[in-house]
C-alpha positions in Angstrom: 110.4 111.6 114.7 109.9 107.9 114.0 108.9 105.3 116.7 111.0 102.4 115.6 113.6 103.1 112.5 115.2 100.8 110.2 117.6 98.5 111.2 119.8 96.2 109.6 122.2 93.3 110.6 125.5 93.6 109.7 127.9 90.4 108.1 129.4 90.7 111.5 126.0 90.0 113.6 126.3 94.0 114.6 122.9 95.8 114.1 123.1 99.7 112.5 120.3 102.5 111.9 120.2 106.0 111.6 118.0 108.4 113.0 116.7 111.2 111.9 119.0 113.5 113.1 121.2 111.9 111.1 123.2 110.4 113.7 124.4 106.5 113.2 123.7 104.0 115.6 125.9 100.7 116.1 124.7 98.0 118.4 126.7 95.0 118.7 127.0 92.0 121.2 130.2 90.0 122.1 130.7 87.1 124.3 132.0 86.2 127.6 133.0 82.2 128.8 132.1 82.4 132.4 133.3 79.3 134.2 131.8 78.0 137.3 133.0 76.2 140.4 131.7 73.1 139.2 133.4 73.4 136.0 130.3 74.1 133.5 131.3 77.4 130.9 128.5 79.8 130.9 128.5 82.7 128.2 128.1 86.4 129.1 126.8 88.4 126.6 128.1 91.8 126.3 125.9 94.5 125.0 128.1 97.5 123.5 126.9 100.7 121.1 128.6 103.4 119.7 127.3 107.2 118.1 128.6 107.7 114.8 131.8 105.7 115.6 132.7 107.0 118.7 132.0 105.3 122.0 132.4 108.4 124.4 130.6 108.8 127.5 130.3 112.6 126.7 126.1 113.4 127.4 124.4 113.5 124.2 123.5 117.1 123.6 120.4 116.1 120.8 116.7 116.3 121.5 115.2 112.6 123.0 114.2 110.6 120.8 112.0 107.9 121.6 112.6 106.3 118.4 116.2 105.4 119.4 115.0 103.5 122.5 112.7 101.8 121.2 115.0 100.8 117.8 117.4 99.6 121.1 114.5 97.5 122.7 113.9 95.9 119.1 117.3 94.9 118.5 117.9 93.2 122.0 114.5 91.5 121.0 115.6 90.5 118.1 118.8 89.1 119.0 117.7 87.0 121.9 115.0 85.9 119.9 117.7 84.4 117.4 120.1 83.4 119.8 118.6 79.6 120.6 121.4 79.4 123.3 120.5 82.0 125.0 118.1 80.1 127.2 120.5 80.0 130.1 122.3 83.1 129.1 123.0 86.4 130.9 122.4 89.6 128.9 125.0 92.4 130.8 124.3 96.0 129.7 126.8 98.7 130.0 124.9 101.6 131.7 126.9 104.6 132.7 127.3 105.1 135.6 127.3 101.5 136.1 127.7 101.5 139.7 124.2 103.3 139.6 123.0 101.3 137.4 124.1 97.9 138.9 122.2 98.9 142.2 119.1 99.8 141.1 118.7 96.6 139.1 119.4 94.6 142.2 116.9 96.9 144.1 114.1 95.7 141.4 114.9 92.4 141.1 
């Protein structure tokens, strides 16, 4: 099991490896214009994947692999660190369930 596998960025700014169960990962980011009250646009970006081209919630049946976190963690990394606009950005992660999700970010923040 690897601890970080090969990724590469796509023409499309999408990121894609495989691991080595042989499943294909794709990680990609889209934007958001959020407008305030004081009319200033601020940009959401979106962070979406999907398991050899499907984006089902179904549980995924295959051993853990840490490799696939960790390939996750590098490509957010990597993005950000590439993204000069992001200095006043907001990252939002799709977590299922979000409502879960959603509260225990609050609770640690």
């Amino acid at each position: 099991m690897s601890l970080l596998y090969s990724f590469e960025t796509n023409e499309d700014g999408s990121y894609s490896f495989t691991s080595d169960q042989g499943n294909s990962f794709l990680i990609y980011f889209s934007e958001s214009p959020m407008p305030d009250d004081e009319g200033n646009t601020h940009i959401i970006y979106n962070l979406g994947f999907s398991r050899d081209g499907d984006h089902s919630c179904i549980p995924f049946s295959s051993k853990y692999d840490e490799g696939i976190r960790r390939t996750n963690a590098t490509i957010v990394e990597d993005f950000t660190e590439n993204q000069k606009k992001l200095e006043n950005s907001y990252l939002r992660l799709y977590i299922r369930p979000p409502l879960k999700h959603r509260s225990s970010c609050n609770k640690s923040w």
